[in-house]
CHARMM-style PDB file with segment names, atoms N, HN, CA, C and O in Angstrom:
ATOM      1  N   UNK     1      89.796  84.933 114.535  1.00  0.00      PROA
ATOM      2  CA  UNK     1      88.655  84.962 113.644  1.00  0.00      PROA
ATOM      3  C   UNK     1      87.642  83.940 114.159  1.00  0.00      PROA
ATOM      4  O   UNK     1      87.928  82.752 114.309  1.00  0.00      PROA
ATOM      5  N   UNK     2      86.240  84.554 114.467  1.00  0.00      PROA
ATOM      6  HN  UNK     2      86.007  85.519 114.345  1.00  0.00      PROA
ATOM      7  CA  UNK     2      85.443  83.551 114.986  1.00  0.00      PROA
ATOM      8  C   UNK     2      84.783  82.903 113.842  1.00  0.00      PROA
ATOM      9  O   UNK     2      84.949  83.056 112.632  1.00  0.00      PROA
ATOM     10  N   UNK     3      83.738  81.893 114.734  1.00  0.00      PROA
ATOM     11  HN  UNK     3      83.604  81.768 115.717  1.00  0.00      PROA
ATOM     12  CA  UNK     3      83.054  81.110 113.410  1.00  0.00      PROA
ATOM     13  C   UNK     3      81.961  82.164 112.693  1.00  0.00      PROA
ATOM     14  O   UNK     3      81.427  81.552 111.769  1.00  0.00      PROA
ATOM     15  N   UNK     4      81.565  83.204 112.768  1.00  0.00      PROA
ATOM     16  HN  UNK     4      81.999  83.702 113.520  1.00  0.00      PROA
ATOM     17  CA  UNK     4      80.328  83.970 112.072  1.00  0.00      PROA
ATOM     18  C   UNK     4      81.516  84.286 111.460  1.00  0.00      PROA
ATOM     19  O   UNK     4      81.308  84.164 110.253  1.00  0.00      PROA
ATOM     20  N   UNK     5      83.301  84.823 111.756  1.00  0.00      PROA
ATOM     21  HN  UNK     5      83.470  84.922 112.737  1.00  0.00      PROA
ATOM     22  CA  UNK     5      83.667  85.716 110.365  1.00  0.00      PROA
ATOM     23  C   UNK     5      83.812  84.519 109.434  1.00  0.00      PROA
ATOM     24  O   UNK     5      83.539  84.577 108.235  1.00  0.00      PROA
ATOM     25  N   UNK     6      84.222  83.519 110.008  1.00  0.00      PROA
ATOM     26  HN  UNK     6      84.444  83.472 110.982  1.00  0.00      PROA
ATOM     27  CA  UNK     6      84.693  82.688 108.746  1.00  0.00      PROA
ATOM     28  C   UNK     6      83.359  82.483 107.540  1.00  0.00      PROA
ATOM     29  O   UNK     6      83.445  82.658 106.325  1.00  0.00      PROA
ATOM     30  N   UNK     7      82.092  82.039 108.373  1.00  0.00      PROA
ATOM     31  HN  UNK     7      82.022  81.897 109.360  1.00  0.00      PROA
ATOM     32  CA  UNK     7      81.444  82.233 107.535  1.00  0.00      PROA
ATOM     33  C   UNK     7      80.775  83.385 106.657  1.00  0.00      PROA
ATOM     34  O   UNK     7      80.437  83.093 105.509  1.00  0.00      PROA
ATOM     35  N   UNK     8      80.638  84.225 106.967  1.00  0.00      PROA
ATOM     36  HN  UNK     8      80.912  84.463 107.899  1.00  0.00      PROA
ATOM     37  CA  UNK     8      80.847  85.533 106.447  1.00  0.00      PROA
ATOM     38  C   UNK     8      81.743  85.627 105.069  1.00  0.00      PROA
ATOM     39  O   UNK     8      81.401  85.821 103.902  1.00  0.00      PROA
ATOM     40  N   UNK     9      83.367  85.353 105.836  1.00  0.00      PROA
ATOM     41  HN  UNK     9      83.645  85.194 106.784  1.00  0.00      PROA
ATOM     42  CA  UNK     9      83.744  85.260 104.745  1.00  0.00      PROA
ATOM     43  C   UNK     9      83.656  84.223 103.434  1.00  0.00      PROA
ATOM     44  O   UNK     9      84.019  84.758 102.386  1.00  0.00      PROA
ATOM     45  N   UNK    10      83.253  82.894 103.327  1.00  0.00      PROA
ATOM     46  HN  UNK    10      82.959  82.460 104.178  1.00  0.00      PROA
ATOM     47  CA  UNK    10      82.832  81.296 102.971  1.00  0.00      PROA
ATOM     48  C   UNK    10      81.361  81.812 101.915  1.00  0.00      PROA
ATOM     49  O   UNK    10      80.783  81.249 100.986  1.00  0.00      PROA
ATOM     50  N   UNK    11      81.161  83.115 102.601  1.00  0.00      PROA
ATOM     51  HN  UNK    11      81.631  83.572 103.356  1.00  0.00      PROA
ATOM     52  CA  UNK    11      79.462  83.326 102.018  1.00  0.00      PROA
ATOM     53  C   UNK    11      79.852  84.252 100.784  1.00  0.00      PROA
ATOM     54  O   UNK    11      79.336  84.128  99.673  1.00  0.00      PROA
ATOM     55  N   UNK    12      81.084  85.450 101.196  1.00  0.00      PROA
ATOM     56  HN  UNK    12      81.502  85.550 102.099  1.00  0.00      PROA
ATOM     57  CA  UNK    12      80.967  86.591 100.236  1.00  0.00      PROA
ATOM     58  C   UNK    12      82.243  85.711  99.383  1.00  0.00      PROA
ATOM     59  O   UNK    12      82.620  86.375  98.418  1.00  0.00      PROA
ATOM     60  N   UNK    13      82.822  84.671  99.491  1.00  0.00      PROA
ATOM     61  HN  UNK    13      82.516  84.132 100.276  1.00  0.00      PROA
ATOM     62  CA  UNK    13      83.652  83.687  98.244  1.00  0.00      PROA
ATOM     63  C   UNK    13      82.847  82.894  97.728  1.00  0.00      PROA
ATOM     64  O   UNK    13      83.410  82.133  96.941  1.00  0.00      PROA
ATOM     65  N   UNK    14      81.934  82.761  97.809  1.00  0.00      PROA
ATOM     66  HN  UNK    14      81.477  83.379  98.448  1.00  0.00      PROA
ATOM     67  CA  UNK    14      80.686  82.214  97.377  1.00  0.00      PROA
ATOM     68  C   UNK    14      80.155  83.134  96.056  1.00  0.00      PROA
ATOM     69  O   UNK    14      80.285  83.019  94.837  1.00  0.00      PROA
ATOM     70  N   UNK    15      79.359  84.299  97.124  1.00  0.00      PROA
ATOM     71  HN  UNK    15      79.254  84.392  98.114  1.00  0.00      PROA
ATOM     72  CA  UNK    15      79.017  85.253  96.403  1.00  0.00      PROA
ATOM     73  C   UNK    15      80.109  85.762  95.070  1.00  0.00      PROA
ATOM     74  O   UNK    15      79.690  85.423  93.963  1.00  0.00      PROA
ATOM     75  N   UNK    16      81.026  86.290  95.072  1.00  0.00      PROA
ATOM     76  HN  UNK    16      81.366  86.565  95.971  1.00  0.00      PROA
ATOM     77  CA  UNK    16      82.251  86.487  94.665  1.00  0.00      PROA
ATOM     78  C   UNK    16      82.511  85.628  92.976  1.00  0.00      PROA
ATOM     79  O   UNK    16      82.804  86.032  91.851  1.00  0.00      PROA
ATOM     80  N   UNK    17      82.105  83.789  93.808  1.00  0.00      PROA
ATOM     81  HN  UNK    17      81.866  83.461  94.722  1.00  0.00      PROA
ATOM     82  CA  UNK    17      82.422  83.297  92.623  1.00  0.00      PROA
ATOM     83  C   UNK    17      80.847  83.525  91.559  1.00  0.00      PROA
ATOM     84  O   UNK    17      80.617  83.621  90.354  1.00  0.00      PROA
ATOM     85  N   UNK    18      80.277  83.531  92.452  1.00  0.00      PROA
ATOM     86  HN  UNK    18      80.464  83.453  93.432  1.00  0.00      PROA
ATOM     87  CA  UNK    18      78.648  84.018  91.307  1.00  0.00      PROA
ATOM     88  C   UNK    18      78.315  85.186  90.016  1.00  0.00      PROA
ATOM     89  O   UNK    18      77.648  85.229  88.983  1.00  0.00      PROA
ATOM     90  N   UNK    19      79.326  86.161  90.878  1.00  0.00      PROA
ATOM     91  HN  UNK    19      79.868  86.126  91.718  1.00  0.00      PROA
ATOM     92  CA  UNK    19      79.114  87.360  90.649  1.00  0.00      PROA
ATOM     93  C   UNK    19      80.382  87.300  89.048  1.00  0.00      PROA
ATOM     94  O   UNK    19      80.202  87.730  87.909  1.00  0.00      PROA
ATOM     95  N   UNK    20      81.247  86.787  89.484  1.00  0.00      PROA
ATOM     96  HN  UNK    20      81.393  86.437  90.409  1.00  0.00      PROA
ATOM     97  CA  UNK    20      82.800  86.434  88.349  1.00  0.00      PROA
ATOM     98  C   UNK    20      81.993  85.615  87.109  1.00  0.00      PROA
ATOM     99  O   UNK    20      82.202  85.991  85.956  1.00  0.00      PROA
ATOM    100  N   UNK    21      81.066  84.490  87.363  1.00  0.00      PROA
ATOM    101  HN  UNK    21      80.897  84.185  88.300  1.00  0.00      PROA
ATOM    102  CA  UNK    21      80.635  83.481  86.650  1.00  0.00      PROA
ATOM    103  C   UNK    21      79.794  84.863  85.686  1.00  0.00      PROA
ATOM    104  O   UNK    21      80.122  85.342  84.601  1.00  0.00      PROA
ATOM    105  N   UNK    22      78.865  85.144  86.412  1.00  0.00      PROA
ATOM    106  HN  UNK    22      78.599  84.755  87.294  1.00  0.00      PROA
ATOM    107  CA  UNK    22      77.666  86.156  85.478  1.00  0.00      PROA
ATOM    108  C   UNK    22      78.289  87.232  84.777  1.00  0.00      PROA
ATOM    109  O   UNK    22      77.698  87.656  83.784  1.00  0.00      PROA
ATOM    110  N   UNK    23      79.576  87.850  85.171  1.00  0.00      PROA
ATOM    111  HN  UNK    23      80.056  87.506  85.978  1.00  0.00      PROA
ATOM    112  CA  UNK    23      80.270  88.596  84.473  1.00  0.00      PROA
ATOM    113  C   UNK    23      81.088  87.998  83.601  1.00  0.00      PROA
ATOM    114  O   UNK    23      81.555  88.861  82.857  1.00  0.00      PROA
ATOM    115  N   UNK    24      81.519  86.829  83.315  1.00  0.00      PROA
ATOM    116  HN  UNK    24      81.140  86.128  83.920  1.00  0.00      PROA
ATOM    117  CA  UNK    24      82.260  86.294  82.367  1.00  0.00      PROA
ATOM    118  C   UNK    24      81.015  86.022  81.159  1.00  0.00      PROA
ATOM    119  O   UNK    24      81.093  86.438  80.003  1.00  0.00      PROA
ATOM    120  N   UNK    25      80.131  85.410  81.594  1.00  0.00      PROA
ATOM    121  HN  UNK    25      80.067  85.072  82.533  1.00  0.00      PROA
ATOM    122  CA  UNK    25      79.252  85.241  80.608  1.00  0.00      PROA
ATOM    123  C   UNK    25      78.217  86.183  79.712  1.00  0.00      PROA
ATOM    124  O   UNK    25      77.795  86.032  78.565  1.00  0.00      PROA
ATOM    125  N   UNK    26      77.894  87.597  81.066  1.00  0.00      PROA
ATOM    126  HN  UNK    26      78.237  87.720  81.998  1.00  0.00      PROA
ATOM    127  CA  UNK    26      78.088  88.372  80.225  1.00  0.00      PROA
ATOM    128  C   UNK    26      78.189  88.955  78.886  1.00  0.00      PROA
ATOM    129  O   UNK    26      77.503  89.335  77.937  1.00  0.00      PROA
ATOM    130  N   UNK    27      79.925  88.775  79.472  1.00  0.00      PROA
ATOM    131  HN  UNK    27      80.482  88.466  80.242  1.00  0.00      PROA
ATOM    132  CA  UNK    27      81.245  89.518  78.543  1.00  0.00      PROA
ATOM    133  C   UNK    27      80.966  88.394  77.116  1.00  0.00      PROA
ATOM    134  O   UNK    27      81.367  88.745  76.006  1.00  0.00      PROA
ATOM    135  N   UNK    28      80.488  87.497  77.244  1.00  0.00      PROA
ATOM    136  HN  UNK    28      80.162  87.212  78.146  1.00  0.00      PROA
ATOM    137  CA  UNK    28      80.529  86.232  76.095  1.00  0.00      PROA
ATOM    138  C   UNK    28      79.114  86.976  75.022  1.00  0.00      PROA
ATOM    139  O   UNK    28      79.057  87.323  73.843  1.00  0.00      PROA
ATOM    140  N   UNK    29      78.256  86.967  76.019  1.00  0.00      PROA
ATOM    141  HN  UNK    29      78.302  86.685  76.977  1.00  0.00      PROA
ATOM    142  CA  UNK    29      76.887  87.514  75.080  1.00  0.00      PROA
ATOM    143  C   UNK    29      76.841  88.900  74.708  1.00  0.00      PROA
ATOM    144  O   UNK    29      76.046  89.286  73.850  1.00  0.00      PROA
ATOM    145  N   UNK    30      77.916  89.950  75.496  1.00  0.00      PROA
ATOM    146  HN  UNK    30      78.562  89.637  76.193  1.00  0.00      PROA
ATOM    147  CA  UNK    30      77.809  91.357  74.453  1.00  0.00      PROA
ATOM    148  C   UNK    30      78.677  90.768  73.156  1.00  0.00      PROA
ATOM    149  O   UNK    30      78.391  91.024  71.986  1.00  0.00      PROA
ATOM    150  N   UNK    31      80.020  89.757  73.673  1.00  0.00      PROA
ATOM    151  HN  UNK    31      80.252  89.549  74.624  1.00  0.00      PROA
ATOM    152  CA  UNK    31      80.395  89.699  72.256  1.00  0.00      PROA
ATOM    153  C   UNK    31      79.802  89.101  70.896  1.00  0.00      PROA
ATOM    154  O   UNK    31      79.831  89.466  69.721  1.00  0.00      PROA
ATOM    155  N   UNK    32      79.263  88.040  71.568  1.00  0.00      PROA
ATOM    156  HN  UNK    32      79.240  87.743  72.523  1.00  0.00      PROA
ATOM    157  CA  UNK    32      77.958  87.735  70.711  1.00  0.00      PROA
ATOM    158  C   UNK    32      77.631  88.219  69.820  1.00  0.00      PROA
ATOM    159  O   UNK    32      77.775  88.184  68.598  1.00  0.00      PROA
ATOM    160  N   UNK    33      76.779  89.083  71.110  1.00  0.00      PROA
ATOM    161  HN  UNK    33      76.663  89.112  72.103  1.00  0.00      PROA
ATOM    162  CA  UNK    33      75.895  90.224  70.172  1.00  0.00      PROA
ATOM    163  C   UNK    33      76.141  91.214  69.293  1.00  0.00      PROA
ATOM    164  O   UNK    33      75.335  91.665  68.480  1.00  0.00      PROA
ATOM    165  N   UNK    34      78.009  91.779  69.570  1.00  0.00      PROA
ATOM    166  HN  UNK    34      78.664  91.412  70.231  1.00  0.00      PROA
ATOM    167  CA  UNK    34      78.402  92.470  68.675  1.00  0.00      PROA
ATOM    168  C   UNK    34      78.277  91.806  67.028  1.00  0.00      PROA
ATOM    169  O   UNK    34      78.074  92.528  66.052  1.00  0.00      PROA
ATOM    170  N   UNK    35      78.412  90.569  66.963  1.00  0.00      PROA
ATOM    171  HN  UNK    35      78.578  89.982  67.755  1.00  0.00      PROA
ATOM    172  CA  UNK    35      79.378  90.212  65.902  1.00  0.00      PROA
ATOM    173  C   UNK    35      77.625  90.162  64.874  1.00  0.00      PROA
ATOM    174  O   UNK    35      77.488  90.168  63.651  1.00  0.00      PROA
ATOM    175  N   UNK    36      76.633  90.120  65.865  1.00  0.00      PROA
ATOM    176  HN  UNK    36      76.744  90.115  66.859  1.00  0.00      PROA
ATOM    177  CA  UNK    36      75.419  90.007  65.100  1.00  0.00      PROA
ATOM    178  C   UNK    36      75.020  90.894  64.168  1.00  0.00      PROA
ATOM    179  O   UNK    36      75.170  92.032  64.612  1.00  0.00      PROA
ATOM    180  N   UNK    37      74.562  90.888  63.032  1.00  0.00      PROA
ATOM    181  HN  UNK    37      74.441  89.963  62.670  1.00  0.00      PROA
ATOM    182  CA  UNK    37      74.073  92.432  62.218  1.00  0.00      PROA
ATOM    183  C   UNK    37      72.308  92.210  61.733  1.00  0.00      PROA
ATOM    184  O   UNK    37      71.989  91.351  60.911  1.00  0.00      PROA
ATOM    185  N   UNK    38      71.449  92.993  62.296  1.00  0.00      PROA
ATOM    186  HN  UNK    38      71.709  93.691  62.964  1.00  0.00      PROA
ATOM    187  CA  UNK    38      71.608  94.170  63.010  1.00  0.00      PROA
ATOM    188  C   UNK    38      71.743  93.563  64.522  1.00  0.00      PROA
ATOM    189  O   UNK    38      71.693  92.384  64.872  1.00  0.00      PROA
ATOM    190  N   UNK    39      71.903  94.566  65.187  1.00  0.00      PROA
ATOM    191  HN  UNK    39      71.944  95.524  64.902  1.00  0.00      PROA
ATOM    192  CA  UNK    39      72.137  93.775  66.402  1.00  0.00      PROA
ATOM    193  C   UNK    39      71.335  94.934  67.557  1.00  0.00      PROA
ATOM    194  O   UNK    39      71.479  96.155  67.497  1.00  0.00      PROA
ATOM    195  N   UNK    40      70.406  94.126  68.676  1.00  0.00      PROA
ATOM    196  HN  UNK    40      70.289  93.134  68.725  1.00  0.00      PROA
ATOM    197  CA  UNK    40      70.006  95.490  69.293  1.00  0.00      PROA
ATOM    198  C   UNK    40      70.573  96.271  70.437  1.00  0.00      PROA
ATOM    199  O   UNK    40      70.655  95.943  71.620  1.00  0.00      PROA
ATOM    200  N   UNK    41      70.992  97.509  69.766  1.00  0.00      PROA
ATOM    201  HN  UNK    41      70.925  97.776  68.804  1.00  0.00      PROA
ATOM    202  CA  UNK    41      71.834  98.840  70.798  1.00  0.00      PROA
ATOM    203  C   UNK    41      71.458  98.818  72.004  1.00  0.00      PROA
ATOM    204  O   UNK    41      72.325  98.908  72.873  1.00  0.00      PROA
ATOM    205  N   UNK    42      70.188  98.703  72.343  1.00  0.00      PROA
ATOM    206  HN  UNK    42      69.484  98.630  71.637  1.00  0.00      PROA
ATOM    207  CA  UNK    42      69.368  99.052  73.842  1.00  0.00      PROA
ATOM    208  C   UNK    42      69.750  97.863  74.381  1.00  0.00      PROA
ATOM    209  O   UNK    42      70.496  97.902  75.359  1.00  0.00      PROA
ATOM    210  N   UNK    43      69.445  96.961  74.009  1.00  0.00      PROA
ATOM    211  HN  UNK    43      68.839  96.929  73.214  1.00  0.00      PROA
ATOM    212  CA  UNK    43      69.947  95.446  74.809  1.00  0.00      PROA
ATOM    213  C   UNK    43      71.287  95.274  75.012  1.00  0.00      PROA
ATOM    214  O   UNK    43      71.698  94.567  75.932  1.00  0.00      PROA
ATOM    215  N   UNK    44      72.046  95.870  74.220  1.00  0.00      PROA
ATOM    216  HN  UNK    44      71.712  96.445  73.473  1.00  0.00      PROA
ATOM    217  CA  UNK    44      73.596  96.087  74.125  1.00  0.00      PROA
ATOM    218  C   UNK    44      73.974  97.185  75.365  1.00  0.00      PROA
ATOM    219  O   UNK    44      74.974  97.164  76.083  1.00  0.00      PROA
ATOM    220  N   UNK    45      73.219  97.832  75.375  1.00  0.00      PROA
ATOM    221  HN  UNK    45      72.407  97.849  74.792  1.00  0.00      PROA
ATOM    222  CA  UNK    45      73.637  99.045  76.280  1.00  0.00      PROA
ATOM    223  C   UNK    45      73.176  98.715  77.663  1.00  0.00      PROA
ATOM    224  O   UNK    45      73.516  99.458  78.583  1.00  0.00      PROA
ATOM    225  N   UNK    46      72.430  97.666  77.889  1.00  0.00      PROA
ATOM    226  HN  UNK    46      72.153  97.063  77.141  1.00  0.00      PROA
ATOM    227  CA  UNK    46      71.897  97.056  79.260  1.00  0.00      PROA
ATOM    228  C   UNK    46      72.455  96.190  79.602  1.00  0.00      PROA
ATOM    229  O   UNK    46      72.638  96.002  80.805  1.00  0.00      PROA
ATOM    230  N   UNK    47      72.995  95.227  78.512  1.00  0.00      PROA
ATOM    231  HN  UNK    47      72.847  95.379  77.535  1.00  0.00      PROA
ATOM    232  CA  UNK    47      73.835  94.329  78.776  1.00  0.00      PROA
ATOM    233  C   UNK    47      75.422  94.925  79.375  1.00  0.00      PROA
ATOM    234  O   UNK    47      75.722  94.261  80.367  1.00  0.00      PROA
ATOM    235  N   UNK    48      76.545  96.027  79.032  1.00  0.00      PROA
ATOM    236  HN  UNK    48      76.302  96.566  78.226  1.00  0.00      PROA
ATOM    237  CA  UNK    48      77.237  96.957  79.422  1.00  0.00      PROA
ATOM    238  C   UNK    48      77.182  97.646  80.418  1.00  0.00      PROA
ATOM    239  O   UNK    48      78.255  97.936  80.946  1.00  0.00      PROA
ATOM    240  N   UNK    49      76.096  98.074  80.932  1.00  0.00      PROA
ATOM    241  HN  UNK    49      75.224  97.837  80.503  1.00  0.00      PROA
ATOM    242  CA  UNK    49      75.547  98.490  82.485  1.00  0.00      PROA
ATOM    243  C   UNK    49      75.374  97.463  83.421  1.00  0.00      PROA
ATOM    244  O   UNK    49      75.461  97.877  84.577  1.00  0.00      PROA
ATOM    245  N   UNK    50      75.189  96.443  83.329  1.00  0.00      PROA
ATOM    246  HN  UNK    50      75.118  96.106  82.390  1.00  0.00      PROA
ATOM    247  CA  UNK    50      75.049  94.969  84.211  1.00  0.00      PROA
ATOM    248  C   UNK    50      75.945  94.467  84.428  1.00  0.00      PROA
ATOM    249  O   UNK    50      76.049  93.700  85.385  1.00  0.00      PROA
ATOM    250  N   UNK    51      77.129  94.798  83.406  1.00  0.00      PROA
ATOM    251  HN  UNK    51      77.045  95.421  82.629  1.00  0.00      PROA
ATOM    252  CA  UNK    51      78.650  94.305  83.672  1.00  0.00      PROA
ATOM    253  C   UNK    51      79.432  94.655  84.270  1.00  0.00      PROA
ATOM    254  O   UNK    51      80.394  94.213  84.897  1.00  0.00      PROA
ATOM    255  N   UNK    52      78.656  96.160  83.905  1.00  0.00      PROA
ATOM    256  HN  UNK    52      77.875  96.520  83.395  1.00  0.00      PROA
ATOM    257  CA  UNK    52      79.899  97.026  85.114  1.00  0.00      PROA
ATOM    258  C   UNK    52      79.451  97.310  86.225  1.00  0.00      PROA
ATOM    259  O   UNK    52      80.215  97.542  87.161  1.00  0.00      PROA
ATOM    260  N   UNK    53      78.014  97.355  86.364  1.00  0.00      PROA
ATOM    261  HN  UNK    53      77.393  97.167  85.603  1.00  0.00      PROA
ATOM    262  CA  UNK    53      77.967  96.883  87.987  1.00  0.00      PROA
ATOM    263  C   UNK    53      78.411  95.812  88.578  1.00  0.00      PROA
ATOM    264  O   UNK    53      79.287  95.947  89.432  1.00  0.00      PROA
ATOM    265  N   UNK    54      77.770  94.161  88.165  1.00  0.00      PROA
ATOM    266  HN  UNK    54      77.059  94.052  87.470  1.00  0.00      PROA
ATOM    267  CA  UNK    54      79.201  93.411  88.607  1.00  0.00      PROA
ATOM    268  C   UNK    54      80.156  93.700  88.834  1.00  0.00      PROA
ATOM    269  O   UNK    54      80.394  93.710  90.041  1.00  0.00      PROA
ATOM    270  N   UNK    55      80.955  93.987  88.183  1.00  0.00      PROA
ATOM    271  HN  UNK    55      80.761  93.978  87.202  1.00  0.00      PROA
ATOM    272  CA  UNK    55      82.277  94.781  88.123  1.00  0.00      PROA
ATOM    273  C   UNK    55      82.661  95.421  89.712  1.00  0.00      PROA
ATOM    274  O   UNK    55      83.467  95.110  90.589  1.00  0.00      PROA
ATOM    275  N   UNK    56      81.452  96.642  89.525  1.00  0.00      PROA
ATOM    276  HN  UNK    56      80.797  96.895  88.813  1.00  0.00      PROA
ATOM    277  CA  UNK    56      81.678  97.124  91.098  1.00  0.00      PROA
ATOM    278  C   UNK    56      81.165  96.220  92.114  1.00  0.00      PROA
ATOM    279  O   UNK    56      81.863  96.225  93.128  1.00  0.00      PROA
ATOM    280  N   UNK    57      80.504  95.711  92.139  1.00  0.00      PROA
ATOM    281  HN  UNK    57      79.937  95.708  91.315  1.00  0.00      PROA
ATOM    282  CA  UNK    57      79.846  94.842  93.178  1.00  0.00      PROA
ATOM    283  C   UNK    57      81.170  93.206  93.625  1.00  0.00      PROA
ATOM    284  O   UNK    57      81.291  92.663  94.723  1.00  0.00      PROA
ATOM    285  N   UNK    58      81.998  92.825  92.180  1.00  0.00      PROA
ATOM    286  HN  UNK    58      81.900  93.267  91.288  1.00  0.00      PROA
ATOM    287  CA  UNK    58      82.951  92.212  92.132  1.00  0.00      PROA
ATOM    288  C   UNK    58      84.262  93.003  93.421  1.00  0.00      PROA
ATOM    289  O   UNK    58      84.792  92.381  94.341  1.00  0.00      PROA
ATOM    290  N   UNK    59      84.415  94.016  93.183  1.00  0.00      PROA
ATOM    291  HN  UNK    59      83.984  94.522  92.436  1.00  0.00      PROA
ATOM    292  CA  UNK    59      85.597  94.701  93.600  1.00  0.00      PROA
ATOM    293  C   UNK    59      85.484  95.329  94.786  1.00  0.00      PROA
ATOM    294  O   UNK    59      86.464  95.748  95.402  1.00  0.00      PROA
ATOM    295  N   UNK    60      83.809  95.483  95.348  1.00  0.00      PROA
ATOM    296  HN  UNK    60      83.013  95.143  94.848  1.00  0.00      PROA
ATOM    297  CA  UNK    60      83.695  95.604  96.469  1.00  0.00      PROA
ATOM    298  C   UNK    60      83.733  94.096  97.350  1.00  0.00      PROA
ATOM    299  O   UNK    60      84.194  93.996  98.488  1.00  0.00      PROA
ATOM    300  N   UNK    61      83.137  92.952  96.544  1.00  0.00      PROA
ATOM    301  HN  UNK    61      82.763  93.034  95.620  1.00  0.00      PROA
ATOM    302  CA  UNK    61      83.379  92.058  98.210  1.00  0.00      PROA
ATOM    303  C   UNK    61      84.733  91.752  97.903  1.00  0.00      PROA
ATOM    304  O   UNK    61      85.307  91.138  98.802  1.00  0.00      PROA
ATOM    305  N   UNK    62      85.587  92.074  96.617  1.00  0.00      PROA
ATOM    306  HN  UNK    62      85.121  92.573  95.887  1.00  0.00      PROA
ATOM    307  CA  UNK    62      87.170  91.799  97.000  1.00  0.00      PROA
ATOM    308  C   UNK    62      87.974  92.209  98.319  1.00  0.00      PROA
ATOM    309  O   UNK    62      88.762  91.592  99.036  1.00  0.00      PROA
ATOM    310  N   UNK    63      87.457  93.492  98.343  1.00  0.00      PROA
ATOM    311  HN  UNK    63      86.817  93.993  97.760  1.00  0.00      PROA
ATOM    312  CA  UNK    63      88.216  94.639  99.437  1.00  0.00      PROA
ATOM    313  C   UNK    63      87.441  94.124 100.483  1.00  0.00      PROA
ATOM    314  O   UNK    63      87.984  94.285 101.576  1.00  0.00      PROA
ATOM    315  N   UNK    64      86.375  93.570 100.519  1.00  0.00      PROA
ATOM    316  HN  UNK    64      85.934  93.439  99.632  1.00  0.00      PROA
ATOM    317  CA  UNK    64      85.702  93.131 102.269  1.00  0.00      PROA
ATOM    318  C   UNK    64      86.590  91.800 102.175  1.00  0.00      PROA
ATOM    319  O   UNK    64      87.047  91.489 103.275  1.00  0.00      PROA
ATOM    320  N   UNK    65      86.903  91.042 101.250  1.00  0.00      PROA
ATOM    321  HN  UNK    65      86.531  91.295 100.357  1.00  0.00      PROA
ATOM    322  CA  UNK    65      87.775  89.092 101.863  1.00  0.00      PROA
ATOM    323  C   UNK    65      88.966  89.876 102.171  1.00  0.00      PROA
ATOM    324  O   UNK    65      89.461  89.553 103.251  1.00  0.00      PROA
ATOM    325  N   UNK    66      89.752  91.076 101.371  1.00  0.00      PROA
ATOM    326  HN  UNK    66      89.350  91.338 100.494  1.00  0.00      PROA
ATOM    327  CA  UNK    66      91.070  91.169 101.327  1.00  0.00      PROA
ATOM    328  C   UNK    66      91.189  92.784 101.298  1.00  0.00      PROA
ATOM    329  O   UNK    66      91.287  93.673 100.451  1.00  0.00      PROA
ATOM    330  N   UNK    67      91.133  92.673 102.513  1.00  0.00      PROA
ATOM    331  HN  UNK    67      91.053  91.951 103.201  1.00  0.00      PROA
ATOM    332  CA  UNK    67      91.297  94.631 102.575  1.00  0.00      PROA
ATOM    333  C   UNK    67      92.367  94.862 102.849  1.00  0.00      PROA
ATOM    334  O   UNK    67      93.147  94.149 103.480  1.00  0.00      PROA
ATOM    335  N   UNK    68      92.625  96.434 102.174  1.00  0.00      PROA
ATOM    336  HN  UNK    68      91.992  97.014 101.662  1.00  0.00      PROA
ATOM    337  CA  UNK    68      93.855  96.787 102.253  1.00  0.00      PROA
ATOM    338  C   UNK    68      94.861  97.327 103.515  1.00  0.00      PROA
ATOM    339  O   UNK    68      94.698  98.271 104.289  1.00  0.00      PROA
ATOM    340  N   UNK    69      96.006  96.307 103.400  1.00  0.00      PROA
ATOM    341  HN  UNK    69      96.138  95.540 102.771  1.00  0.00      PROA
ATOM    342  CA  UNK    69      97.034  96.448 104.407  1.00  0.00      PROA
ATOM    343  C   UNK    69      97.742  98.019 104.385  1.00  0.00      PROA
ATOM    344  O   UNK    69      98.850  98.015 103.849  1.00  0.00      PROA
ATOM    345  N   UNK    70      97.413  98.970 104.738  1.00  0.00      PROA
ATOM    346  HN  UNK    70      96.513  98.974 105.174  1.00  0.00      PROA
ATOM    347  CA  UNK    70      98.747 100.152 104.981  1.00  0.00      PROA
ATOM    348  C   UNK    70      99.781  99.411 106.108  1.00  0.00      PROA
ATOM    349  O   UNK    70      99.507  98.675 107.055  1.00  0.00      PROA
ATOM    350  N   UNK    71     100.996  99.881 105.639  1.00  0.00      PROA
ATOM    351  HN  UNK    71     101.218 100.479 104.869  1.00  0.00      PROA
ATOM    352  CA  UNK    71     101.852  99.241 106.292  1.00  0.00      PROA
ATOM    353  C   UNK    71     103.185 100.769 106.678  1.00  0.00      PROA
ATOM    354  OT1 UNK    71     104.210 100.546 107.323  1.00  0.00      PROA
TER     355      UNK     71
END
C-alpha cells in the first residue's frame, strides 16, 4: 500500500466519520421533530431523505476502506 492509498484511505475515514456524525444528529432532530405537535411533514420528509442518503453514501465509502473478501 503506497502513500496516496493510505491517504486516500485517512481521507474517506475522515469523510466516513462526518458523514456518521450528520446522520446521528439527524436521527436526533427527526426525533425531535416527531414528538413536536404540529410538526412540519415537508421538513420531516426532507429531513428522512438526507438520512438515507447518508446512509448510502455511509455504506458506500464502507465497502471502498473494507471491501468485500470472496474467499
Amino acid at each position: 500500500m503506497g502513500d496516496a492509498d493510505i491517504r486516500e484511505q485517512q481521507q474517506l475515514r475522515a469523510r466516513l466519520g462526518e458523514l456518521e456524525s450528520e446522520h446521528r444528529d439527524l436521527d436526533d432532530v427527526i426525533g425531535q421533530l416527531g414528538t413536536d405537535t404540529p410538526f412540519d411533514q415537508l421538513q420531516l420528509q426532507r429531513l428522512k431523505k438526507r438520512k438515507l442518503g447518508l446512509k448510502d453514501e455511509i455504506e458506500l465509502i464502507r465497502s471502498r476502506i473494507l471491501p468485500d473478501i470472496i474467499a
